[in-house]
SELUM-804472 format. One line per 10 residues: number of its first residue (from 1); their letters; for each residue y, z, x negated of C-alpha. Coordinates in Angstrom, 3 decimals. Layout:
<sites>
NUM = a = Y Z X; ...
</sites>
This chain:
<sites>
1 = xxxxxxxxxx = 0.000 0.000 0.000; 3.476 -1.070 -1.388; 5.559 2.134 -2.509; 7.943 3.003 -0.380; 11.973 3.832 -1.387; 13.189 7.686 -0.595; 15.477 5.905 0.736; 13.522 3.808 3.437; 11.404 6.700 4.163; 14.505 8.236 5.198
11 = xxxxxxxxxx = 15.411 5.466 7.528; 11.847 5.326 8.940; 11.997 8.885 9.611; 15.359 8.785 11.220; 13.847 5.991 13.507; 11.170 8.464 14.424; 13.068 11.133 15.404; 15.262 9.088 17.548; 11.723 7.273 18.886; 10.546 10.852 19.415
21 = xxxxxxxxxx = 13.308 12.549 21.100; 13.947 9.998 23.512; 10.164 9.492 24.572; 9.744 12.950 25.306; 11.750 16.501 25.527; 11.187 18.366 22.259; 9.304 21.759 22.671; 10.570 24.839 20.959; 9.152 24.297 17.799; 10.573 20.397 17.674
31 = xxxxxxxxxx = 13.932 22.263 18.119; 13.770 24.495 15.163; 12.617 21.932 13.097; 15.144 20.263 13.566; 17.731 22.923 13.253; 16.691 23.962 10.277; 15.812 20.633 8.369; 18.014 19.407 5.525; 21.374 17.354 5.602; 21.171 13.862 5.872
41 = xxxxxxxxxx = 23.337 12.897 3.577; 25.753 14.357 0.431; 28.734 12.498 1.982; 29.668 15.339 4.688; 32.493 13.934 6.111; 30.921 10.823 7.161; 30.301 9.904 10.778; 25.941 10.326 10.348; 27.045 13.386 8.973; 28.914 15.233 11.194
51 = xxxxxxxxxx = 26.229 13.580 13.780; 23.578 15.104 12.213; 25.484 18.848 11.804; 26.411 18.283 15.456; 22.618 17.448 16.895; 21.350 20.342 14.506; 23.995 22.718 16.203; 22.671 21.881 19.520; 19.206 22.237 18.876; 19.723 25.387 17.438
61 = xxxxxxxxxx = 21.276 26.697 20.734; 19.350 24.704 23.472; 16.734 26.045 25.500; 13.529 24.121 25.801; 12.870 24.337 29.200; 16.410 23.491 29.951; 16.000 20.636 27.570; 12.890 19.377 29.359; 14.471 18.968 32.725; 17.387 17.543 31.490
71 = xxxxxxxxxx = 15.288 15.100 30.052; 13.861 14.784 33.491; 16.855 14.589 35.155; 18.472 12.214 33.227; 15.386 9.676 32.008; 12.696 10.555 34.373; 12.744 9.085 38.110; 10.215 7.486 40.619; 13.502 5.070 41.368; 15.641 3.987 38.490
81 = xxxxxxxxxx = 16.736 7.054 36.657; 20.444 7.697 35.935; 19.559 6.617 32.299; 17.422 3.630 31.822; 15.637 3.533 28.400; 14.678 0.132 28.362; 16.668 -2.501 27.014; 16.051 -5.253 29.646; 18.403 -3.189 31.861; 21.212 -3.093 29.451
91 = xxxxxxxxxx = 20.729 -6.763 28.081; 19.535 -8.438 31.482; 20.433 -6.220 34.331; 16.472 -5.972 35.430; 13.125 -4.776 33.769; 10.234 -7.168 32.797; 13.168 -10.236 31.754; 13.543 -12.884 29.196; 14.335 -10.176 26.265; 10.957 -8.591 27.502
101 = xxxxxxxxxx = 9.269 -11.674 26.805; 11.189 -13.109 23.902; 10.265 -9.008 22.384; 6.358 -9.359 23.237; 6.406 -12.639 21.402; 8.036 -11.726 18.414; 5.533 -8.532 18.353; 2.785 -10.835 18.368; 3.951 -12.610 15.559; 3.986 -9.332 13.603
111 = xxxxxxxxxx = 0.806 -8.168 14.603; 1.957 -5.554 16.632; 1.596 -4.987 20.603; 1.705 -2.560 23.216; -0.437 0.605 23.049; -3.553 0.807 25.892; -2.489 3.029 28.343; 1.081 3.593 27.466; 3.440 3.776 30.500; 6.391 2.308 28.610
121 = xxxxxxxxxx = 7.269 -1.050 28.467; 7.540 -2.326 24.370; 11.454 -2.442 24.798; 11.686 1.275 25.588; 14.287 2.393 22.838; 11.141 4.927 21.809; 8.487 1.598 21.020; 11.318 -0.139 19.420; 12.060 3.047 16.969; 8.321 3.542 16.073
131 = xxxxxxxxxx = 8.206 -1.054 15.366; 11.493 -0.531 13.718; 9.685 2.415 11.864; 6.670 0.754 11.005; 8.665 -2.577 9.308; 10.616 0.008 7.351; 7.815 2.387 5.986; 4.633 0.494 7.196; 0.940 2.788 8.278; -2.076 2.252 9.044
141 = xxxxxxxxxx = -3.015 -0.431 7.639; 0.162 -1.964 8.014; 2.310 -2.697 5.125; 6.273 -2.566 5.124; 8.202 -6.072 6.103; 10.553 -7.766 4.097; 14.478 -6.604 4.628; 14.845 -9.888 6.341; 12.176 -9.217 8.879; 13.873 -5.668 9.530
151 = xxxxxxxxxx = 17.145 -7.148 9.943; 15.997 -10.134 12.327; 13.615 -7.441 14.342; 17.112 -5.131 15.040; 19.192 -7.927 15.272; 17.602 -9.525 18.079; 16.185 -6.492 20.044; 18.284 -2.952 19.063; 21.867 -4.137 18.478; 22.768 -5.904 21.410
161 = xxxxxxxxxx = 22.151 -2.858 23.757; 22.060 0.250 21.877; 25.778 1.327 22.290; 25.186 1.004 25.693; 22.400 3.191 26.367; 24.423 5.575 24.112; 27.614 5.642 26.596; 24.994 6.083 29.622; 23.739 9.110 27.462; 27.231 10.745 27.719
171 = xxxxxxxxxx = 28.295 9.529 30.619; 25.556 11.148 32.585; 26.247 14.069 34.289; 22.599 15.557 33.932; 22.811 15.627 29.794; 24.211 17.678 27.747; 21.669 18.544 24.773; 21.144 14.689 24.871; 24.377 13.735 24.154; 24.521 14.747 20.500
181 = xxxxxxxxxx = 20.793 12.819 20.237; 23.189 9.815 21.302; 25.792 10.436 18.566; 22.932 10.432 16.346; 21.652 7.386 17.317; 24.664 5.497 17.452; 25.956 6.751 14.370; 22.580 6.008 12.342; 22.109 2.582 14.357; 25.789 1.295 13.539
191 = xxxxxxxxx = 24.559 2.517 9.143; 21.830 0.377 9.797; 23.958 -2.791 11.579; 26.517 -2.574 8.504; 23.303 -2.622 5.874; 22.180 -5.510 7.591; 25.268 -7.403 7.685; 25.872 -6.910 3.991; 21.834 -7.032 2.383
</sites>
């Protein structure tokens, strides 16, 4: 397996946080993890930073179970929920479009498709962390892409959409834990756009 960059392990495992947080609440343990885990970067004025200091802050205070039915609340719904984690709603106005389509095909030419029995649809901002995790840091099996390959995959499927789905996260009146997990992931999404643009 091709060694893999501190650097790019720390991307991969910012993507799975983000993947993790948003697929399900975190318990209490998640929490202090996360509270207590080092910075993220020695630059601590910039905006990952104070992102970062500001998500640890509120997982230090939060309550799990009050956590848990936010997450509920605010992603959870037999109807559409108030926050839609699927980025057909945010680049197509419906679930199961084009950019659904246009994503299964480009996972098949990676070698990559959905997991049997998962309930999510492969452009739930959770699947597209863990791909966007796997091209970065590679496992089982699978070994990392090319920068190129990362770029196109985020390109084409995260950038277009994920500043929206942040602004639903704090413009929802049901989160409140969740909207420093969307100042994370817009401020570690827009490091990654501005790599990308200059690699």
């Amino acid at each position: 397996m091709e060694e893999v960059l501190p650097e790019d392990r720390a991307r991969a495992d910012f993507y799975a946080l983000i993947g993790s947080l948003f697929y399900s609440a975190p318990d209490r343990a998640f929490l202090v993890h996360l509270a207590t885990a080092e910075a993220v970067s020695r630059e601590v004025d910039s905006p990952l930073a104070r992102a970062w200091s500001a998500l640890q802050s509120a997982a230090a205070s939060a309550d799990p179970a009050d956590v848990n039915d936010e997450f509920d609340l605010a992603f959870v719904s037999t109807g559409n929920p108030p926050v839609p984690l699927a980025g057909c709603i945010y680049t197509a106005g419906f679930m199961h479009e084009r950019p659904l389509a246009e994503l299964r095909d480009d996972l098949a030419r990676l070698g990559l498709a959905r997991r049997t029995g998962s309930a999510e649809t492969e452009d739930h901002i959770s699947a597209l962390c863990d791909v966007m995790r796997l091209l970065v840091a590679g496992g089982d099996g699978i070994a990392p892409a090319a920068g190129e390959v990362q770029r196109a995959f985020f390109a084409r499927h995260l950038q277009p959409w994920y500043g929206r789905l942040c602004d639903a996260v704090r413009r929802a009146e049901q989160t409140r834990f969740y909207k420093p997990v969307a100042d994370f992931a817009q401020a570690f999404f827009d490091v990654e756009s501005a790599a990308f643009e200059i690699a």
